[in-house]
N, C-alpha and C positions, 0 to 999 in steps of 0.2 A: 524426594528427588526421583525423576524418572532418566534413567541413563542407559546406553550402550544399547537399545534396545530395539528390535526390528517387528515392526509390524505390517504386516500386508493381508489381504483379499478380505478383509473387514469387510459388514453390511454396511454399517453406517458412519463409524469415526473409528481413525486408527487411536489418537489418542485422544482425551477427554474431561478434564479436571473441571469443576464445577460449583457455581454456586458459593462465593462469599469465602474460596481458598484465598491463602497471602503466601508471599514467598518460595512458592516453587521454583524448583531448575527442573529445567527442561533441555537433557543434552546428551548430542551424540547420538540420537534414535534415527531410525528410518523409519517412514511410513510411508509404503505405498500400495496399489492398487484396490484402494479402498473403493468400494463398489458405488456408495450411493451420495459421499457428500465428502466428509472434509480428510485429508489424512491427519493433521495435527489442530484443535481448537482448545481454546481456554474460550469459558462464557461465564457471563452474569456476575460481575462484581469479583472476578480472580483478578489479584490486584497484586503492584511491589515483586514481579515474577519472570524469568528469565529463561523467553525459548533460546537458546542459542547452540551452532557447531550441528544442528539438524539435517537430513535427508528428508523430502517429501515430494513425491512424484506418483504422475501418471492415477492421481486420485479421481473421484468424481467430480468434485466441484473444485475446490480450493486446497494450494498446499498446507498455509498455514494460516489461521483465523482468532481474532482477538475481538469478541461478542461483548454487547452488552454489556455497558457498563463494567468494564475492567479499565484498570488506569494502572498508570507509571508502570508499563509493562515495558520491558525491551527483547526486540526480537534482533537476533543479531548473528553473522558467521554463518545464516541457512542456505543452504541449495533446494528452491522448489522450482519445478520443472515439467514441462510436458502435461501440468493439472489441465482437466476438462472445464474448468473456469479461471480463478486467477492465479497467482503463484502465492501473496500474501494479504489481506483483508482484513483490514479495520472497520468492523461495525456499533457504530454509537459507542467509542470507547477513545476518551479525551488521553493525553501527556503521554501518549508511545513515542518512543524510540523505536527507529527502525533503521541498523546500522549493518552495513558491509556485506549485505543477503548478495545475492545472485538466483532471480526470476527469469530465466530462458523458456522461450517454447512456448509458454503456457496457451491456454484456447483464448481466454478472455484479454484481461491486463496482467501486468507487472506487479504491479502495488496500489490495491484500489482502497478508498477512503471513504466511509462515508459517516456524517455526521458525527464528528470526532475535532476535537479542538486541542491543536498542541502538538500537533504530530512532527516529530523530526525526523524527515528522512537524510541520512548522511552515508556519501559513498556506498552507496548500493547500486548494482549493475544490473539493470533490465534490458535484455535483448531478444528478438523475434516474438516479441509477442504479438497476439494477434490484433490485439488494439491498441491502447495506451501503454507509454510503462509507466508511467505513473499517472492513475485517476481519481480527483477527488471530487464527491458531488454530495449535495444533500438531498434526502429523499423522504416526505411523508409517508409514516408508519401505519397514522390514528385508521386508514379503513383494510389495516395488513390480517385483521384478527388477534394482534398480538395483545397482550395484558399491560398497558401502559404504566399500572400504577408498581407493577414485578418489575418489566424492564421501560422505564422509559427514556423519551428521546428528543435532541436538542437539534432542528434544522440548519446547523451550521457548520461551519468547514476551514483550518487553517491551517497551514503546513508550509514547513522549509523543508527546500528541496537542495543540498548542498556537496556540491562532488558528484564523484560515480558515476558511471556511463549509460547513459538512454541510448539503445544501437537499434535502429533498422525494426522499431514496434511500427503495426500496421496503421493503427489510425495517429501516430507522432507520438513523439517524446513525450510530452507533460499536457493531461486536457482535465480542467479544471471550472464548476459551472459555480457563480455567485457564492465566493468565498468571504468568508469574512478578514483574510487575509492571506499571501502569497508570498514566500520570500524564496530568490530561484538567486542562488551562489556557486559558479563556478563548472556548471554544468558540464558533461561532455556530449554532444548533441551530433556527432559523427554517424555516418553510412545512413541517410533516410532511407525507409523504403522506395516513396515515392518518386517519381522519375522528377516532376516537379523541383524535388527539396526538401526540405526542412517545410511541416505546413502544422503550427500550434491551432487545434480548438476550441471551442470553450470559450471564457472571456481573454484566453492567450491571442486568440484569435482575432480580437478586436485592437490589437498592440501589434499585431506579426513583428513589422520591418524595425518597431522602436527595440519590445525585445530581443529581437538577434541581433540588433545592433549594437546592445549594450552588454549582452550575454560574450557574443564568438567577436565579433570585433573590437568592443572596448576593455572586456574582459573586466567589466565590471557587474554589481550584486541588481537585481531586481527583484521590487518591493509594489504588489498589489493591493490597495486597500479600495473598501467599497465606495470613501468617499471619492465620486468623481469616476473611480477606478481607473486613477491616475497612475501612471506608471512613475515611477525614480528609480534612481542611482545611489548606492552608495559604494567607496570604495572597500 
């Protein structure tokens, strides 16, 4: 257990657990003005483990990061803020939870995804961030340098997005590219930046007026799948 604990002006990670841990808590810390990248990350197969009730702010890149092949991790009760890229980041790591955070400020997104399956974000509030508050995308690795056969990775993307407030992010609420699947419940999609409105992009964007109409008007659930990438309703 790592608790109670404050970390700042780090070179590279405030905190740092690694490599094929199980079952950490992670709680109550603060981490910030970490100079060069993350203030809090679990990486490479840290699995069954629980950031939650954390401080992470004003770091180099990301507040909070779940790397590589880590699964059934729940990050939850964080405040990350003010980071120089997102507030919290999933990369290539399937069945997170990501519940009741609050990502303000940050330079990048809110809660960005990438090639991760299974992700539920519930009741978390992303606002002012400078792009998305919530971004999920998949991205080839194979010419990144990395060791595919240590960490490798799955070009795919699915995530419910359920509760919790998207306020006033720069490039919209929720932008999302060729998911394998999208379930968007209950949203609060209040104060756009944009003078515009409300403006979803990504394949949200190819939906705009049916989602919001089924989102803030019908107050009903929507459900993106590839076939077709047909929008529905359920109640």
């Amino acid at each position: 257990m790592l608790r109670d604990n404050v970390y700042h002006d780090n070179i590279k990670y405030g905190i740092d657990p690694h490599d094929r841990s199980r079952g950490l808590i992670i709680t109550g810390n603060t981490a910030y003005h970490t100079r060069i990248k993350h203030g809090i990350i679990v990486s490479r197969e840290v699995n069954d483990s629980w950031i939650i009730d954390n401080k992470s702010y004003e770091n180099g890149l990301s507040g909070i990061v779940v790397d590589r092949s880590s699964t059934n991790n729940v990050v939850a009760h964080n405040q990350v803020y003010r980071n120089h890229s997102d507030g919290i980041t999933i990369y290539e790591s399937s069945d997170t939870l990501i519940w009741q955070n609050l990502a303000g400020g940050n330079n990048r997104h809110g809660i960005r995804v990438r090639n991760s399956l299974d992700v539920g974000l519930y009741d978390n509030v992303a606002v002012g961030n400078a792009l998305s508050g919530v971004y999920g995308h998949i991205k080839n690795l194979t010419d990144t340098g990395r060791n595919l056969r240590l960490d490798p990775f799955n070009p795919r993307v699915s995530m419910i997005v359920s509760g919790g407030q998207l306020v006033s992010n720069g490039s919209g609420p929720v932008t999302i590219d060729q998911p394998l699947s999208l379930e968007l419940y209950n949203v609060d999609l209040r104060e756009p930046r944009r003078d515009l409105g409300i403006k979803f992009t990504g394949v949200l964007g190819l939906y705009q007026q049916q989602v919001l109409d089924l989102l803030v008007r019908q107050k009903l659930a929507v459900v993106i799948k590839p076939s077709g990438l047909k929008v529905s309703d359920a109640h």
